[in-house]
C-alpha positions as a Markdown table, in Angstrom:
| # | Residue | x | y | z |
|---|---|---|---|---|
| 1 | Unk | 19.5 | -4.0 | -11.9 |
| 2 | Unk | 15.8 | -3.9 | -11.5 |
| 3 | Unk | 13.1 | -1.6 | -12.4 |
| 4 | Unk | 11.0 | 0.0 | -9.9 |
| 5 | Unk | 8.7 | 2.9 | -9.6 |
| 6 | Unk | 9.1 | 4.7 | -6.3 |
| 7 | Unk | 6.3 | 6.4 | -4.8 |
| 8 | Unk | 5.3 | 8.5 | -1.9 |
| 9 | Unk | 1.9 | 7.5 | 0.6 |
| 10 | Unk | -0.8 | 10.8 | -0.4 |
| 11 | Unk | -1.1 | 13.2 | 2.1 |
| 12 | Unk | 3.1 | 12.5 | 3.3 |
| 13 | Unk | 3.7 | 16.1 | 1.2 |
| 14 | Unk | 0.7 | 18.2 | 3.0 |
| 15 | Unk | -0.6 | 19.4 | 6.1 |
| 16 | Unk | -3.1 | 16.5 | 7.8 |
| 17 | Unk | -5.8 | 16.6 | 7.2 |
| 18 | Unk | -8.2 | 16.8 | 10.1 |
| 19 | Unk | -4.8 | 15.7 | 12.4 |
| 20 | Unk | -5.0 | 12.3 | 10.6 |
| 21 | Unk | -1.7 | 10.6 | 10.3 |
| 22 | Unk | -2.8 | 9.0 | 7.2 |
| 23 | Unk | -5.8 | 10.2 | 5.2 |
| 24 | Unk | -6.7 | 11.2 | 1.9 |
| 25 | Unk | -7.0 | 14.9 | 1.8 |
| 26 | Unk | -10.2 | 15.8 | 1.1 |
| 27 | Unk | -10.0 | 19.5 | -0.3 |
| 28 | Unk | -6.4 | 19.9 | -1.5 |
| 29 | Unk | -5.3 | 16.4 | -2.7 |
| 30 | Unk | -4.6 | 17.8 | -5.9 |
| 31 | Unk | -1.6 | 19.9 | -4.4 |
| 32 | Unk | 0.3 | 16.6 | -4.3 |
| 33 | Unk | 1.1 | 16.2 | -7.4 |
| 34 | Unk | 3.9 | 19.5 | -7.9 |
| 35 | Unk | 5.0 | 18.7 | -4.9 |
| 36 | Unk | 6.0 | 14.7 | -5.3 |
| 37 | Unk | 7.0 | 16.1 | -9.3 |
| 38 | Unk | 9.5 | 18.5 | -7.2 |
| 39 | Unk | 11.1 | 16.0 | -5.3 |
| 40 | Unk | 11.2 | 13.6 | -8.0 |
| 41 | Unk | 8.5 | 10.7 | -7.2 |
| 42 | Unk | 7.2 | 8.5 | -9.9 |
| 43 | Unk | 3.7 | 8.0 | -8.1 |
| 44 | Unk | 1.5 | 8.6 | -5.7 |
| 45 | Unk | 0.0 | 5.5 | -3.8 |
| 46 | Unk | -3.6 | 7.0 | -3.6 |
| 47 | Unk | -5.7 | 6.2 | 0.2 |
| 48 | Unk | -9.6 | 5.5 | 0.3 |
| 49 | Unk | -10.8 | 6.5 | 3.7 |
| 50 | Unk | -14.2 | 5.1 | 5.3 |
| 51 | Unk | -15.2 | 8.3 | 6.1 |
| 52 | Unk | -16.4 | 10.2 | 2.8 |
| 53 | Unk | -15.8 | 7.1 | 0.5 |
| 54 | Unk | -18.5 | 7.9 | -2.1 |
| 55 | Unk | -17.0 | 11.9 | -2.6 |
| 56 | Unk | -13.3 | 10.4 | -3.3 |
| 57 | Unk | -12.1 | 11.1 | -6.2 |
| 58 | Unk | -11.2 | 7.4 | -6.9 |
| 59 | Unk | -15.1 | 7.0 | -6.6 |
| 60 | Unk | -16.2 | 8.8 | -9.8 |
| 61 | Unk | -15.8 | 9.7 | -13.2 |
| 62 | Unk | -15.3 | 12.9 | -12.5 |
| 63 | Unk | -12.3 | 12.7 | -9.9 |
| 64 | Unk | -10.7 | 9.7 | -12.0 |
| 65 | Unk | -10.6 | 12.4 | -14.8 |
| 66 | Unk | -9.6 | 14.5 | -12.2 |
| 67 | Unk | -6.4 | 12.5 | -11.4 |
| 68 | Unk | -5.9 | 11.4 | -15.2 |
| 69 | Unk | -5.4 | 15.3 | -16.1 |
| 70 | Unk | -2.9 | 16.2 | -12.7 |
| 71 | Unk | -1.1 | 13.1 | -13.1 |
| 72 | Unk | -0.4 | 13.7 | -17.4 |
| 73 | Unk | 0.2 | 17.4 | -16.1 |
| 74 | Unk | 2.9 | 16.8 | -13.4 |
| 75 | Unk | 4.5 | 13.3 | -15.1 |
| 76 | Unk | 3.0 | 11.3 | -11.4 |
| 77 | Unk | 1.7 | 8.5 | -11.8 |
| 78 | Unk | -1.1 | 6.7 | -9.7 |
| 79 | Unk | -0.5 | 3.1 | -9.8 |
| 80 | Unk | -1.6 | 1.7 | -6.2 |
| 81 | Unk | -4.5 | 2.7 | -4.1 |
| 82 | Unk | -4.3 | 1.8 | -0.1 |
| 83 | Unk | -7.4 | 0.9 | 0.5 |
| 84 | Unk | -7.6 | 1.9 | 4.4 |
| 85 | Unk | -11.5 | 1.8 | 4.2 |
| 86 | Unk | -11.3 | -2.0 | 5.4 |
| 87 | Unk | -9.6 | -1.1 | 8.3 |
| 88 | Unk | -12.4 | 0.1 | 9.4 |
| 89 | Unk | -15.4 | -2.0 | 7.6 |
| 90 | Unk | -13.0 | -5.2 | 8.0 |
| 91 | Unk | -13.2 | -7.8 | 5.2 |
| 92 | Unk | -14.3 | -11.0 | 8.3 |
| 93 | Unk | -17.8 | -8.6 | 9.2 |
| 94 | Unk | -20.5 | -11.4 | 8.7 |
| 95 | Unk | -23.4 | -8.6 | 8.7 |
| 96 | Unk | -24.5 | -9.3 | 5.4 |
| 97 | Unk | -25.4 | -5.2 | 5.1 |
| 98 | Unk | -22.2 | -4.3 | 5.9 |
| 99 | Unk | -20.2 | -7.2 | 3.9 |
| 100 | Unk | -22.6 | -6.3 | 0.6 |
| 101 | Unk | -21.3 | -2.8 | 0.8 |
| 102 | Unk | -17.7 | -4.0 | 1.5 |
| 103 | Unk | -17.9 | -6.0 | -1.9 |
| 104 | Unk | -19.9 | -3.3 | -3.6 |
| 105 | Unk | -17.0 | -0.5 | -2.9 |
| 106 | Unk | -14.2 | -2.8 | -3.6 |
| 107 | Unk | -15.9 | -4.0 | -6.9 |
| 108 | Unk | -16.2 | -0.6 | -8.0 |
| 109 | Unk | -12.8 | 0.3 | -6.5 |
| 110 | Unk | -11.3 | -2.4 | -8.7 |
| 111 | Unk | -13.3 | -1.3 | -12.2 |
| 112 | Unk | -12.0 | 2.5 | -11.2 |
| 113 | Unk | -8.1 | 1.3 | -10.5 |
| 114 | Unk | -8.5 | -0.1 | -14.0 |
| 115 | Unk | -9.5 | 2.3 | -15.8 |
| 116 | Unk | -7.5 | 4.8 | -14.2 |
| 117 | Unk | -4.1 | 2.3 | -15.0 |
| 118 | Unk | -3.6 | 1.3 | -10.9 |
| 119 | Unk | -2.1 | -2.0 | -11.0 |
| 120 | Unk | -2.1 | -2.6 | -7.4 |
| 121 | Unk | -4.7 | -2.0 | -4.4 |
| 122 | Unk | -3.1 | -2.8 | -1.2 |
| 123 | Unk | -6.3 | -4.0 | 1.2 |
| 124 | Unk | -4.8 | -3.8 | 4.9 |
| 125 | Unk | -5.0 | -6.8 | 7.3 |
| 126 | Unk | -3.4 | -5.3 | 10.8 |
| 127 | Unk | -4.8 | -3.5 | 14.1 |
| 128 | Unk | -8.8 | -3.3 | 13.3 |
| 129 | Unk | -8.9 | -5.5 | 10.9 |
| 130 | Unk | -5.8 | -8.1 | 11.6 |
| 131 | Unk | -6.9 | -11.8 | 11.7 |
| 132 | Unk | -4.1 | -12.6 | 13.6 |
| 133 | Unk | -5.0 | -15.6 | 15.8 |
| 134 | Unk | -8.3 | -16.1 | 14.7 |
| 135 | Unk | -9.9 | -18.6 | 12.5 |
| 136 | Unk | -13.1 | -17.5 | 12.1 |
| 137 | Unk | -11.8 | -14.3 | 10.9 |
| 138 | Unk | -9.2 | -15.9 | 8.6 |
| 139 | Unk | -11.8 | -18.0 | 7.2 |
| 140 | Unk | -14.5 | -15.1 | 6.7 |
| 141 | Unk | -11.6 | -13.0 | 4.8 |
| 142 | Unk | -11.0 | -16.2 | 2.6 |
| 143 | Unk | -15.1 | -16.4 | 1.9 |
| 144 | Unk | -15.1 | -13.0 | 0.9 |
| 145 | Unk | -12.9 | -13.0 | -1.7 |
| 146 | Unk | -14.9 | -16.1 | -3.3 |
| 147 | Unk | -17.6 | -14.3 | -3.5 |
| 148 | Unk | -15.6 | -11.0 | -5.2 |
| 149 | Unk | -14.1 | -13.1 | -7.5 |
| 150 | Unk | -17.8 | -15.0 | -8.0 |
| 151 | Unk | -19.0 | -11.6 | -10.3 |
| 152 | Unk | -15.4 | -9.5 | -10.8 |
| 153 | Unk | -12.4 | -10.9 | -12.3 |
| 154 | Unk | -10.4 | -8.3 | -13.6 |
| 155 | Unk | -7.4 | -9.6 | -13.6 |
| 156 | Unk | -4.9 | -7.1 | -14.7 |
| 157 | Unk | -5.8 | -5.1 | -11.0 |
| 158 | Unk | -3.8 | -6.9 | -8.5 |
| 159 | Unk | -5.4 | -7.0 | -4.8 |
| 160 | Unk | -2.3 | -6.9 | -2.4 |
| 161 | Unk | -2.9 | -8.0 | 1.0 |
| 162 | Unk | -1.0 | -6.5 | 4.1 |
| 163 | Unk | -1.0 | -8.9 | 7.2 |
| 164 | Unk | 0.7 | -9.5 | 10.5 |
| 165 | Unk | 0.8 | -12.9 | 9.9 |
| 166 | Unk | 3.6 | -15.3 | 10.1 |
| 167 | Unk | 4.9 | -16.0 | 6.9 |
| 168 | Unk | 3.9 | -19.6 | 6.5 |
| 169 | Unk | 0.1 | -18.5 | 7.4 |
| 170 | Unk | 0.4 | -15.8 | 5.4 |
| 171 | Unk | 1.1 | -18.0 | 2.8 |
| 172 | Unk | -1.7 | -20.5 | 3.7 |
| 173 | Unk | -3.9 | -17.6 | 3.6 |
| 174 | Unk | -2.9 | -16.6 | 0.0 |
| 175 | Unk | -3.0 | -20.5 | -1.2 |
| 176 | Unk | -6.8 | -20.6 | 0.2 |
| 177 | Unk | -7.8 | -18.0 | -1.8 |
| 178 | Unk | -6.5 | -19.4 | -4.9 |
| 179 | Unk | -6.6 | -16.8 | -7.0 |
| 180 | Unk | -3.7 | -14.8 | -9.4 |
| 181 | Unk | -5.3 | -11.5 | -8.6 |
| 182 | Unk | -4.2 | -11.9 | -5.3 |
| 183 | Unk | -0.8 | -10.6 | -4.2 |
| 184 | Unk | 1.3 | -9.1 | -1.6 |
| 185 | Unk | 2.1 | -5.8 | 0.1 |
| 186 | Unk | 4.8 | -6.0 | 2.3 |
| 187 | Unk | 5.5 | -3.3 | 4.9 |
| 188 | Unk | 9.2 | -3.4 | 5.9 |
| 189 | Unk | 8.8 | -1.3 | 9.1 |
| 190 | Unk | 5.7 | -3.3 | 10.6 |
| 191 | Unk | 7.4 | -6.7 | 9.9 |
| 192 | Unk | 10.7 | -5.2 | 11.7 |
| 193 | Unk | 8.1 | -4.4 | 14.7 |
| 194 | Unk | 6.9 | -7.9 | 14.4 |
| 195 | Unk | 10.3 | -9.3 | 14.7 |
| 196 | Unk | 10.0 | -11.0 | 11.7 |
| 197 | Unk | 12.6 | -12.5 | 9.5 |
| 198 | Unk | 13.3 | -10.7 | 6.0 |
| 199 | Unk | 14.7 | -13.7 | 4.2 |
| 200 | Unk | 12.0 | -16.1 | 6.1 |
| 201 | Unk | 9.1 | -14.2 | 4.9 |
| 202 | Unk | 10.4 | -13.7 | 1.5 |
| 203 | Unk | 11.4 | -17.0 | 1.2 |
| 204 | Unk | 7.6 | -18.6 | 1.8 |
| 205 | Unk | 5.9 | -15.3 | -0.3 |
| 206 | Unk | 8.7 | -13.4 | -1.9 |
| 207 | Unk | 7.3 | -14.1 | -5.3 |
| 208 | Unk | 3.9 | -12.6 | -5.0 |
| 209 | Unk | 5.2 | -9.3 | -3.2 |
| 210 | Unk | 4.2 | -6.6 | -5.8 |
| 211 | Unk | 4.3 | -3.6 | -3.8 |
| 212 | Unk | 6.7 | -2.4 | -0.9 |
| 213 | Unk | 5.8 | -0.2 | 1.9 |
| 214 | Unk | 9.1 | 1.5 | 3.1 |
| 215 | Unk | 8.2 | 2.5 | 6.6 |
| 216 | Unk | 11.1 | 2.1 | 10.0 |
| 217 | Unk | 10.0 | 0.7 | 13.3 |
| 218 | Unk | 11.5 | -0.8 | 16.5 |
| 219 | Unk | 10.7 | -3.9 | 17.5 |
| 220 | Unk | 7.1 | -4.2 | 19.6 |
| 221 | Unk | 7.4 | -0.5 | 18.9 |
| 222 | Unk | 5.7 | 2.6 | 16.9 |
| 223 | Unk | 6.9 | 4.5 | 13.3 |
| 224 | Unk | 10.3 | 6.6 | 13.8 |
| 225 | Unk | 12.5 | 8.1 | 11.0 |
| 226 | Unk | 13.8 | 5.8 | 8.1 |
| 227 | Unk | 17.4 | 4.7 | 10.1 |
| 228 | Unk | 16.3 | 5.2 | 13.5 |
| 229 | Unk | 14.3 | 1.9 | 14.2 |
| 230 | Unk | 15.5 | -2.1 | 13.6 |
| 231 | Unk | 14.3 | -2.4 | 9.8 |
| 232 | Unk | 18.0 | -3.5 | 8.0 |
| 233 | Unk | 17.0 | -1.7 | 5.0 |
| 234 | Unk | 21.0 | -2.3 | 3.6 |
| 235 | Unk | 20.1 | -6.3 | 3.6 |
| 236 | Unk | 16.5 | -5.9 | 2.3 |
| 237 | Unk | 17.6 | -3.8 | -0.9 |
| 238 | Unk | 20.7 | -6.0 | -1.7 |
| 239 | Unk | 17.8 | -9.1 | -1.3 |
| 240 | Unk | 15.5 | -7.3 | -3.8 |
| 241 | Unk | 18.4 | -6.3 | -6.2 |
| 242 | Unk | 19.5 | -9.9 | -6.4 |
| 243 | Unk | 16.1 | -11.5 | -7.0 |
| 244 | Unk | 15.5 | -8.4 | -9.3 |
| 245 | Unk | 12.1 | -7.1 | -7.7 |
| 246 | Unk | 10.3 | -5.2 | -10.1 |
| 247 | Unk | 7.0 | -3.5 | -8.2 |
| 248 | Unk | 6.6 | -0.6 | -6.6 |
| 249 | Unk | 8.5 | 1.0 | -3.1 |
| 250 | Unk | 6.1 | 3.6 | -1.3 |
| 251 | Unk | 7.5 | 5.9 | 1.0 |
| 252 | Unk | 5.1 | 5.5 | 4.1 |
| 253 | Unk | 7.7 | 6.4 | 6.5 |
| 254 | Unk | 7.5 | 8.4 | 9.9 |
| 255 | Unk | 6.1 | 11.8 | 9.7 |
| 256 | Unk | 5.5 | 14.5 | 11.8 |
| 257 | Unk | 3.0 | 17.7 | 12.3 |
| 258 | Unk | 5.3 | 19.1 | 9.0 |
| 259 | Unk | 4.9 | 16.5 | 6.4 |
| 260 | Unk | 7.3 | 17.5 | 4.0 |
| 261 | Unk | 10.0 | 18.5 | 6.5 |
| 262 | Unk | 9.6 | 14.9 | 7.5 |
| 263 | Unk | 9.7 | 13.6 | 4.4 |
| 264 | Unk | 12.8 | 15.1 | 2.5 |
| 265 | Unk | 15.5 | 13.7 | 4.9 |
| 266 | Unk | 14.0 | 10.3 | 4.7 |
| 267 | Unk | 13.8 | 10.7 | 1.5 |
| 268 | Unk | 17.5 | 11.6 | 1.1 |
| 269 | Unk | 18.0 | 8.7 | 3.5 |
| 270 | Unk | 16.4 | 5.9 | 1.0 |
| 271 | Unk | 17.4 | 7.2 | -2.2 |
| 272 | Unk | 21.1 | 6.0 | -1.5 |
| 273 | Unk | 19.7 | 2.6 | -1.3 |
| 274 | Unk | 17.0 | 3.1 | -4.1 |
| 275 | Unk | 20.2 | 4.6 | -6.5 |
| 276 | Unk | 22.4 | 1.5 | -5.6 |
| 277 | Unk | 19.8 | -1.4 | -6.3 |
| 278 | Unk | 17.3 | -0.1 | -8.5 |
| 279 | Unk | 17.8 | 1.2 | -12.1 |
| 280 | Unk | 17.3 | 5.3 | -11.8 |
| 281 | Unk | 19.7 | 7.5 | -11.6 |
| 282 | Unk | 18.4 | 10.9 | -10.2 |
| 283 | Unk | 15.2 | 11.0 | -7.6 |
């Protein structure tokens, strides 16, 4: 049986904030934790926004102790950070302003994760910032991770990349890189909207995919309830049971104006396959 935390995407428990679909809170993140204690989450997958990066809470001291005393408090962990900042300040830019401030917030990103205990810090490549079809942008992502990795190498953070590539590229991608810090995040509702191959992509990266996105989709189509879209979640599980998959599954599934009344049916919906092929017994 393998051994997995299971975590809910912040801001999936609360009201939007400023009618974002996905954001992080600002004002009332902290009500998160009693509520994903209530329902039985191990974690929260923490979200850096653009907007307002420097007052986040994983920014500073002061918030990281912050999140250190709520998450001792409620038993919820913060392991993995999405870091949608670089969907909007892509990691290709060549403005040599904008890509030093990209490498200063993700070097200081990185540092806080650590000290804070995150092991993974999922850095989105899709929509804005996808490199899909594009060399130059493919090679601009690859040259910015040299020069991260040039002054930061802590190692025990891992930096998991979300694509739309195909697997093999995605892959390539990874190779060209070359380094163990990075890994991957796979989103099993965006790949399913992709029309892409569960077994294919996990047989060219299955080995570095460290953190799991559970999300639903239909195919060339937008989120919809866990169940509703084409993701086979009963083939993925047994997959990830019998290769004994050991990082995390975030809950990033479809949700509505009511976030919690979205969430608790999907979550009901997922535990049967999370209780089957992972090692917990209650959620």
């Amino acid at each position: 049986m393998i051994k997995n935390l299971f975590g809910i995407m912040q801001g999936r428990l609360l009201p939007k904030y400023n009618g974002n679909y996905q954001a992080h809170p600002v004002g009332y993140w902290q009500d998160e934790f009693k509520c994903a204690s209530n329902l039985g989450f191990d974690c929260i997958e923490f979200i850096l926004d653009y907007n307002l990066a420097n007052s986040n809470p994983l920014m500073n001291d002061t918030g990281l102790e912050e999140i250190f005393f709520l998450s001792q408090n409620y038993n919820v962990l913060v392991r993995s950070i999405c870091a949608d900042y670089f969907m909007d300040s892509p990691l290709f830019l060549d403005d040599l302003i904008q890509q030093k401030e990209n490498l200063q917030t993700l070097k200081t990103l990185i540092l806080n994760a650590y000290k804070l205990g995150v092991t993974d810090i999922v850095i989105p490549l899709v929509d804005n910032s996808s490199i899909l079809s594009n060399k130059v942008k493919f090679r601009q992502v690859i040259k910015f991770f040299n020069l991260l990795y040039q002054e930061n190498d802590v190692s025990e953070v891992n930096i998991c990349l979300e694509t739309d590539l195909p697997p093999k590229q995605f892959l390539e991608l990874i190779n060209e890189i070359n380094r163990p810090q990075i890994k991957i995040n796979y989103d099993t509702g965006n790949s399913a909207s992709l029309g892409y191959n569960f077994y294919e992509e996990f047989e060219e990266y299955g080995h570095l995919v460290t953190n799991i996105h559970i999300k639903d989709r239909k195919l060339h189509g937008n989120s919809v309830a866990l169940g509703l879209g084409d993701c086979n979640f009963k083939d993925i599980f047994i997959y990830l049971d019998k290769v004994n998959y050991e990082g995390i599954f975030i809950l990033q599934a479809f949700r509505g104006d009511n976030g919690l009344n979205s969430t608790i049916p999907q979550h009901n919906y997922i535990k049967k396959y999370l209780n089957k092929h992972c090692n917990k017994k209650n959620f």
